[in-house]
C-alpha positions as CSV (number, residue, x, y, z in Angstrom):
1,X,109.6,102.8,78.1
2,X,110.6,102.5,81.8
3,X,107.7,102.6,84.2
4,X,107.8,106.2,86.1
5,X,109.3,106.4,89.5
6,X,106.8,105.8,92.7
7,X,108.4,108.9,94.2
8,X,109.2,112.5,92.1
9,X,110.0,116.4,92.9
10,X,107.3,119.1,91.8
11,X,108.4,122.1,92.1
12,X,106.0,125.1,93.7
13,X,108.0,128.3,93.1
14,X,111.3,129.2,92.8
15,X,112.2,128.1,96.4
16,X,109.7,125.6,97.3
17,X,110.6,122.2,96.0
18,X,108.2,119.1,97.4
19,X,108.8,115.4,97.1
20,X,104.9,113.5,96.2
21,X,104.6,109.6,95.8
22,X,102.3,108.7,93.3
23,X,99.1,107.5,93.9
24,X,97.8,105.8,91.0
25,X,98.8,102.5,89.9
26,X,99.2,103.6,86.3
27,X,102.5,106.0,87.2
28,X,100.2,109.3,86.4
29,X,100.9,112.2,88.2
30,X,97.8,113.2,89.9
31,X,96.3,116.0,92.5
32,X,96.0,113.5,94.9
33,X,99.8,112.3,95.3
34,X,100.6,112.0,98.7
35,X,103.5,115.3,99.4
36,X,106.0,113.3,101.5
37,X,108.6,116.3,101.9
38,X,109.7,119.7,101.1
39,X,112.7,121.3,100.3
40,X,114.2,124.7,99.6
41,X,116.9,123.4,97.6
42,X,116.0,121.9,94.1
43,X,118.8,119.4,94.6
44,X,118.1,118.2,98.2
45,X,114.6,117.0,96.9
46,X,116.0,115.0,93.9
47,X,118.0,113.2,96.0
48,X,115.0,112.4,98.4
49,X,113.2,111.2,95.6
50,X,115.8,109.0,94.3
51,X,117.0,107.7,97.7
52,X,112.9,106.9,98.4
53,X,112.6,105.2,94.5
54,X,115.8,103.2,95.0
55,X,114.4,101.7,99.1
56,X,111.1,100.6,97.0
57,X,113.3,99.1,94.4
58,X,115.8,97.1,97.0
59,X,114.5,93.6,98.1
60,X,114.0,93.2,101.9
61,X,115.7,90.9,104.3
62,X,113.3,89.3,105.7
63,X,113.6,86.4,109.0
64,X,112.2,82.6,108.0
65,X,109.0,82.1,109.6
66,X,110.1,78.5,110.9
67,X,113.3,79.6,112.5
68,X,112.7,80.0,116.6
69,X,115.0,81.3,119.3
70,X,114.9,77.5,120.9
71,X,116.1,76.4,117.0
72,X,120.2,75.1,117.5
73,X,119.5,75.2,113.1
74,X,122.0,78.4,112.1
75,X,120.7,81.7,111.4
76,X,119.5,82.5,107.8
77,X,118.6,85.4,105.8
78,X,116.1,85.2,102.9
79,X,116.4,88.0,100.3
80,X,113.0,88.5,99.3
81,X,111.1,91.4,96.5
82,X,108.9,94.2,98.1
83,X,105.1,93.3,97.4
84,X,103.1,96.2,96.2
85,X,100.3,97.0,98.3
């Protein structure tokens, strides 16, 4: 079973469509889940929520610490995975 989404639509009414990030650590949904958007359009929010899901899921680029502006070394990235906080 996949683990649920951090991000996901709840829908209010028939027009009112909010995006919530979860905010336990077991993937509940919960009353206390942070609303990070609304919409009006049911579609719009999905694709809020599944742009938000797939930034969390995408490793960050991230600088070395030990490379300096007076370094002559080329320029490296390091491809790194997001830490949960």
């Amino acid at each position: 079973m996949e683990k649920e989404k951090r991000y996901y639509v709840q829908c209010l009414t028939d027009q009112i469509f909010v995006v919530r990030e979860r905010a336990l650590a077991n993937g509940m949904s919960g009353a206390n889940d942070r609303i990070v958007k609304s919409f009006q359009i049911a579609r719009d929010a999905y694709q809020h929520a599944h742009a938000m899901n797939e930034v969390e899921s995408t490793p960050e680029m991230v600088v070395p610490s030990e490379h300096n502006r007076i370094s002559e070394k080329p320029f490296q990235w390091i491809v790194t995975g997001k830490s949960e906080a």
